[in-house]
C-alpha positions in Angstrom: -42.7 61.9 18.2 -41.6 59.0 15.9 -39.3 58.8 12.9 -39.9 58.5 8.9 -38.1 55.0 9.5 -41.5 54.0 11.5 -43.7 54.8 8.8 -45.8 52.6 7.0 -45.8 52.2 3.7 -49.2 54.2 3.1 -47.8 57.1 5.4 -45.1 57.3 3.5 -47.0 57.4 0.6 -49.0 59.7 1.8 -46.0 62.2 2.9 -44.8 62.0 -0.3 -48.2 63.2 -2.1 -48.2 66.3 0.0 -44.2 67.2 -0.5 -44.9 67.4 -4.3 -47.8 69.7 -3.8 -45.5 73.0 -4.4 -48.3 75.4 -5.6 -51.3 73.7 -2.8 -52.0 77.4 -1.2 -55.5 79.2 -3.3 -58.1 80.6 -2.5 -59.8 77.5 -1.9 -57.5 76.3 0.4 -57.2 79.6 2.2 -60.6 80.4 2.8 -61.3 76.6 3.6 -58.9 76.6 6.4 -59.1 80.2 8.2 -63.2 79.5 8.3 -62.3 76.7 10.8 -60.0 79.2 12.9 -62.8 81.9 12.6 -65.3 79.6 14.2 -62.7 78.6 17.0 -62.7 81.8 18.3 -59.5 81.6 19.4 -58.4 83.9 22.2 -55.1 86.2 23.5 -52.9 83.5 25.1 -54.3 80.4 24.0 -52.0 77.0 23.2 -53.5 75.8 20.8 -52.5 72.1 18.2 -52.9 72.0 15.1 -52.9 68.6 13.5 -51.4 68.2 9.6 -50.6 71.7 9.5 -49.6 71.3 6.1 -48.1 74.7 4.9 -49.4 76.7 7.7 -52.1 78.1 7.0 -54.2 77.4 10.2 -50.8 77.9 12.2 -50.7 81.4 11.1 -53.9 82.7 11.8 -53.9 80.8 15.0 -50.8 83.0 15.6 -52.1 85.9 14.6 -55.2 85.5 17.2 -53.6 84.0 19.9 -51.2 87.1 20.2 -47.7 87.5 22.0 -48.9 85.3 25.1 -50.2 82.8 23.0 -48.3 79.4 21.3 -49.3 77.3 18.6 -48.1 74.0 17.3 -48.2 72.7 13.8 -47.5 69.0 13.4 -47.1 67.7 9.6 -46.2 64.0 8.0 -44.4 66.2 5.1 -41.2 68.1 5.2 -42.4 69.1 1.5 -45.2 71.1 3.2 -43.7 72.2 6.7 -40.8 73.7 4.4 -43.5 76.1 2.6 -44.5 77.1 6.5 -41.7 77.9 7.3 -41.2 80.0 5.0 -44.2 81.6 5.8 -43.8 82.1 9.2 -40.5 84.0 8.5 -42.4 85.8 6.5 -45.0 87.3 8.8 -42.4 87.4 11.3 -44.0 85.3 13.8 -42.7 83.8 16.6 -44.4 81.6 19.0 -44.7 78.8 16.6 -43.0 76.0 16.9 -43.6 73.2 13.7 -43.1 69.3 14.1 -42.7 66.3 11.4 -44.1 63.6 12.8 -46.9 61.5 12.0 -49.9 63.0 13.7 -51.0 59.3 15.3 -47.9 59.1 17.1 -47.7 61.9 18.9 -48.1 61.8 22.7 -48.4 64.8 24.6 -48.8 66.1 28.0 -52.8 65.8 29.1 -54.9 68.7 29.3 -52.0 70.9 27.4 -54.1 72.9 25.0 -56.7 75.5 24.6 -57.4 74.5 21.1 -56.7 71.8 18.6 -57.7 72.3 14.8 -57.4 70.3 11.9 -58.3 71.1 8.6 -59.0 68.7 6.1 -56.7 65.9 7.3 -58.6 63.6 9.6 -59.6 61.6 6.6 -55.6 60.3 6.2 -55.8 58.9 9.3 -55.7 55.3 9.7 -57.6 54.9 13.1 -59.6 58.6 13.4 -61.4 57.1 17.1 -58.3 56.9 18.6 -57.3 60.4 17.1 -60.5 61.8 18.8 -59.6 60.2 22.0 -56.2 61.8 21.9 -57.8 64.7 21.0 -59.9 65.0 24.1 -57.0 64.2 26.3 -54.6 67.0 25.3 -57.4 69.1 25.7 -58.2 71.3 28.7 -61.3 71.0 30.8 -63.5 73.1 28.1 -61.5 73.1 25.5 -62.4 73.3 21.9 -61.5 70.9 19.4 -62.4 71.6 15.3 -62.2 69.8 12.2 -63.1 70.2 8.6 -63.6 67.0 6.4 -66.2 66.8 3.3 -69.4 64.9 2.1 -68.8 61.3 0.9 -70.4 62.7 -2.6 -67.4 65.3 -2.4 -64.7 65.8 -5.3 -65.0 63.1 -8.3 -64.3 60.2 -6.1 -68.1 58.9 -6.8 -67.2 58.8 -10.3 -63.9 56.9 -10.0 -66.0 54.8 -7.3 -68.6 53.9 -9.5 -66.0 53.2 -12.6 -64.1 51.0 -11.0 -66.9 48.7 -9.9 -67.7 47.9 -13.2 -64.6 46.2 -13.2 -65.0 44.3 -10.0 -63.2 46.5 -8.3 -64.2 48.3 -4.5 -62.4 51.7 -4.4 -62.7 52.8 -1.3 -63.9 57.0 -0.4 -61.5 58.6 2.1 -64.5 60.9 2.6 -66.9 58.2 3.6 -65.7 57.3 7.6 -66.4 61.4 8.6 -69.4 61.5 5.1 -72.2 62.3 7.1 -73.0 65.2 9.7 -74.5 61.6 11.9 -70.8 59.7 11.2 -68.7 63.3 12.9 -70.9 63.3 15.7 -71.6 59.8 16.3 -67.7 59.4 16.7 -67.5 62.7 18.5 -69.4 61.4 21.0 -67.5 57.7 20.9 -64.6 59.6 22.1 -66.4 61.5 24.6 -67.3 65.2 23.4 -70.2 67.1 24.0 -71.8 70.4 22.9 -71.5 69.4 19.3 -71.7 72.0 16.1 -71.6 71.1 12.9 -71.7 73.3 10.3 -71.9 73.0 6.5 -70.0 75.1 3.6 -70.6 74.5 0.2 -67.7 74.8 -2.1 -69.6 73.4 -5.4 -69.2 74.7 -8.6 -69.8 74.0 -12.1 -66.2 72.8 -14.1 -65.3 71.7 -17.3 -65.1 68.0 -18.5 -61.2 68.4 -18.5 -61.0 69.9 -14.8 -62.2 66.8 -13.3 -59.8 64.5 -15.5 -57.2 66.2 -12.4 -58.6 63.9 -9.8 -57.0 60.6 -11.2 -54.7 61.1 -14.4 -55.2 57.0 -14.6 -52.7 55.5 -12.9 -51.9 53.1 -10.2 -51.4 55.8 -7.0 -54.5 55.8 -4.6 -54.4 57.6 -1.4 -56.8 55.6 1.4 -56.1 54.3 4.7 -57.6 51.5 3.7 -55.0 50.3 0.8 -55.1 50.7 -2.7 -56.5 48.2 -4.9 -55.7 50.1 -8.1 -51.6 49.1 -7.6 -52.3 45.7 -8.6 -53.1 46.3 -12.2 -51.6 46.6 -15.4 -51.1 49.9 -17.0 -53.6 49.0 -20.3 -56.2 47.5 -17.3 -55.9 51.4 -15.8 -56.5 52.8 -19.0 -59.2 50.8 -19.4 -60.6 51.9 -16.0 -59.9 55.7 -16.9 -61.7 55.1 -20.1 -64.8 54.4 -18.1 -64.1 57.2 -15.2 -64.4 60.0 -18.1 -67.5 58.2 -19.1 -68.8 58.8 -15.8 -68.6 62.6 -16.3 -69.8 62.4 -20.0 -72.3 61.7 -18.5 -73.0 64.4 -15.9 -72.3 67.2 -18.7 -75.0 69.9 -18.7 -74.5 73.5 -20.9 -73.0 75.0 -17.7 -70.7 71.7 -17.6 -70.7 69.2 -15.1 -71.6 69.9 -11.2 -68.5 69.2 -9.1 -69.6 68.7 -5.4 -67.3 70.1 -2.6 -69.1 70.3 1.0 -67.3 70.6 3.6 -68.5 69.8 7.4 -67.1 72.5 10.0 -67.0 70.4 13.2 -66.6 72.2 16.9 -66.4 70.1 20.4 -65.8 70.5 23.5 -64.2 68.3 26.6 
């Protein structure tokens, strides 16, 4: 299944965001997550994957619907997070699942060896999401189900930061953008060779204060994307600089209620 020694330098990064996340279950989280195992409909017995686990939230509901007959496996890139699962699991006393570090684009199983296979929120990390998909549709049985949640490339405050940083030259890129569209999760659905496609849409939006969406980049160097990080090679008065420009961004989305703070989230169900 592969070792932290194989990692790349953005996995490991990437890990290592996640293992400091110590309070990451709410109720956004929660309810974000068990609506994808909801629309699974997950039944008594099924084997079912699910891909950067994280804490265990899907895992545990899976559990709980699968039953006694049923397995489930969680595979996470972070001991930080499979640590809180754990927990958990030992917790609701459950048995019949069994948790995995590994980087979720190395694992190789058996073909046609589950029922289900969820991931929630996660396929964004992934530095080659086709080949994912493909996997995907292997492991799967004939009929099987597989569902993901990612977000709107207008999600979170990464326009914002997008936008500031191009005043300076700069292209930030949006993890959000490869799986953006309802047209981008289907058109590479079908590439790796699914069929009855449902995609759903959630809206998580709210209005926040100017000082809850400082929380999405505190100004400094560490940028999460596949697809490298262009912030690390610039001075500390440069980032300011850029930050300076990022809260000008929402200055200048501030209404009475505050400032409108897009989260929608794409449900995604296919089947082999």
């Amino acid at each position: 299944m592969g070792s932290r020694a194989s990692l790349s330098d953005y996995k490991l990064r990437l890990a290592a965001s996640f293992d400091i996340r110590v309070n990451y279950d709410d109720e956004y989280t929660v309810s974000r997550a068990t609506k994808l195992v909801e629309l699974a409909q997950l039944k008594d017995g099924h084997s079912v994957l699910d891909l950067a686990t994280g804490t265990g939230i899907v895992a545990v509901a899976a559990a709980r619907a699968v039953g006694a007959e049923g397995n489930v496996i969680g595979v996470d890139i972070s001991p930080g997070m499979l640590d809180q699962a754990r927990k958990k699991i030992r917790a609701e006393g459950l048995q019949k699942i069994e948790l995995i570090e590994a980087d979720v684009e190395s694992l190789n199983f058996e073909a046609e060896s589950f029922d289900a296979i969820v991931c929630s929120s996660a396929l964004m990390w992934l530095t080659d999401i086709p080949a994912t998909l493909r996997n995907c549709r292997t492991w799967l049985k004939t009929g099987g189900l597989l569902a993901f949640s990612c977000y709107s490339e207008s999600s979170f405050m990464i326009p914002l930061l997008v936008r500031a940083c191009a005043k300076f030259g700069i292209s930030l890129p949006n993890c959000n953008e490869p799986l953006g569209t309802h047209e981008r999760c289907r058109e590479l659905a079908q590439e790796a060779g699914f069929d009855k496609i449902d995609i759903r849409t959630e809206q998580f939006s709210s209005y926040l204060r100017r000082n809850d969406g400082e929380w999405q980049w505190n100004g400094d160097s560490n940028w999460i994307d596949p697809r490298g990080n262009p912030l690390a090679r610039f001075s500390s008065e440069r980032l300011r600089e850029m930050r300076a420009a990022y809260e000008s961004e929402i200055d200048g989305l501030a209404t009475d209620q505050g400032f409108w703070h897009e989260i929608t989230m794409f449900l995604v169900m296919v089947r082999k």
